[in-house]
C-alpha positions as CSV (number, residue, x, y, z in Angstrom):
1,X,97.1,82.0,136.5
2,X,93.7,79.9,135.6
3,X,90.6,82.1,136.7
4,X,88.9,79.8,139.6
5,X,86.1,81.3,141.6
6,X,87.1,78.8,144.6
7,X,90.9,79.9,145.0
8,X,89.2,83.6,144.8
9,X,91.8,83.9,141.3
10,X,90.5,86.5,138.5
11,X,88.4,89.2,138.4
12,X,85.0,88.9,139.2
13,X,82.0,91.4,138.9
14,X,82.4,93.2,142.5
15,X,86.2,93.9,141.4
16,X,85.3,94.7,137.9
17,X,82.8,97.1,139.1
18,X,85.1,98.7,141.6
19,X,87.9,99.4,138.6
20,X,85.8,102.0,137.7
21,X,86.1,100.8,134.0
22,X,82.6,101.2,132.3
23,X,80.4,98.6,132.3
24,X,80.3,99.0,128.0
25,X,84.0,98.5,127.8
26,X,83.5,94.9,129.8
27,X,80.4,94.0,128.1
28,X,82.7,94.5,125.3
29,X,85.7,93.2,126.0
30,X,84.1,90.3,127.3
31,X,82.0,89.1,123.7
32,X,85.1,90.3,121.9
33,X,86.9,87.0,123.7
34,X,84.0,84.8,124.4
35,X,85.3,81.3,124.2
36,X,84.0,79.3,121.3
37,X,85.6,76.1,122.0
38,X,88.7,76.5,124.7
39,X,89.2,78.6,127.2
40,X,89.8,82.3,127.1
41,X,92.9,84.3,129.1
42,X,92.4,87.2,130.7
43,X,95.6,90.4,130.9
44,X,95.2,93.5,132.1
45,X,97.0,94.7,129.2
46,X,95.4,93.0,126.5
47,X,91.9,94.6,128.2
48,X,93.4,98.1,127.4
49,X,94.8,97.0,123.7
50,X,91.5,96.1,122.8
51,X,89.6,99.2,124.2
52,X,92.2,101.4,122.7
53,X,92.5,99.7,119.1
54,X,89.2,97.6,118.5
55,X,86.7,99.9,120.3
56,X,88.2,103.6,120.1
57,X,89.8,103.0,116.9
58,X,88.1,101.0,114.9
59,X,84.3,102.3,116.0
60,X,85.8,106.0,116.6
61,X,87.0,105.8,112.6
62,X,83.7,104.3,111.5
63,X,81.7,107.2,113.6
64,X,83.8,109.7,112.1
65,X,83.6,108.6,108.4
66,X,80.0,108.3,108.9
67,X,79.2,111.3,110.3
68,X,82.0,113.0,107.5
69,X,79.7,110.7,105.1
70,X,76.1,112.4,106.2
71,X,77.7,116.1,106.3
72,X,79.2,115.5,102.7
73,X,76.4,114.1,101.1
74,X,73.1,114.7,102.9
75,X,73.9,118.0,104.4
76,X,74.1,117.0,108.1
77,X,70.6,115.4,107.8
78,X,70.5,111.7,107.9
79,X,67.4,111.3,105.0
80,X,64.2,109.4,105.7
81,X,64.2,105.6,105.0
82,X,61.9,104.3,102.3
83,X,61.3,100.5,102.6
84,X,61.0,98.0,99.3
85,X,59.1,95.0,99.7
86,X,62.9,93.9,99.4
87,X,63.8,95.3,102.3
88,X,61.3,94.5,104.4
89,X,61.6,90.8,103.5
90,X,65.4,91.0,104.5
91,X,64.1,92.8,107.7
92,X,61.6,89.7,108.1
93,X,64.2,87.2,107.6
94,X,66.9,88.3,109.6
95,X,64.4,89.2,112.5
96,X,63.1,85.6,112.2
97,X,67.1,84.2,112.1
98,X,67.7,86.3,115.2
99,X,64.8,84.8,117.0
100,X,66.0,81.8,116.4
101,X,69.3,82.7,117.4
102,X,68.2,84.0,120.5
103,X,66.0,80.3,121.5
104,X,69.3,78.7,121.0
105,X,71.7,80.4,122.8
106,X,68.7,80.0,125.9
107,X,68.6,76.3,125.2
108,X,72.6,76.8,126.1
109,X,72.2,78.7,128.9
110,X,69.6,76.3,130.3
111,X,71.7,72.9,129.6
112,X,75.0,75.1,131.2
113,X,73.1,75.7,134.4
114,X,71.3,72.5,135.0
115,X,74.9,70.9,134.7
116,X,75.8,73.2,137.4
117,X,78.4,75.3,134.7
């Protein structure tokens, strides 16, 4: 049914805690079905289909290819970085952008709780 903290319906930090899932695979789960303009439904089983095939598959495969990558090509040694003036204005920008990014989602958070959501 509809998660309401009244009725004492869902799962809430104290019982997600005491699952003994990792906080990570929450954390996870959790951005993976954030709402961005409806409500989001919560399963059991959809928790565990995510874990297994977004987060252990998917990042598990990119691990290993990267790690596969390094060991072909570099030796085992990830190389030193060398920064062009390139990069480090990409590195400017998107540091800027996520600034920026981070003000707003505040300015969210700060409108959400003064209206008591």
């Amino acid at each position: 049914g509809k998660f309401s903290k009244s009725r004492g319906v869902g799962v809430f930090g104290d019982m997600a805690k005491d699952t003994g899932i990792p906080a990570d695979i929450w954390r996870f789960y959790l951005l993976y079905l954030r709402p961005e303009g409806q409500d989001s439904a919560f399963s059991w089983s959809d928790l565990m289909l995510k874990n297994n095939s977004e987060l252990l598959n998917n990042l598990g495969n990119f691990i290993n290819r990267a790690g596969m990558f390094v060991c072909k090509f570099f030796g085992g040694t990830v190389p030193n970085m060398v920064l062009t003036s390139d990069d480090k204005r990409l590195l400017a920008r998107v540091t800027l952008e996520l600034r920026q990014y981070h003000q707003l989602l505040e300015k969210v958070r700060w409108v959400a709780e003064s209206l008591g959501l």
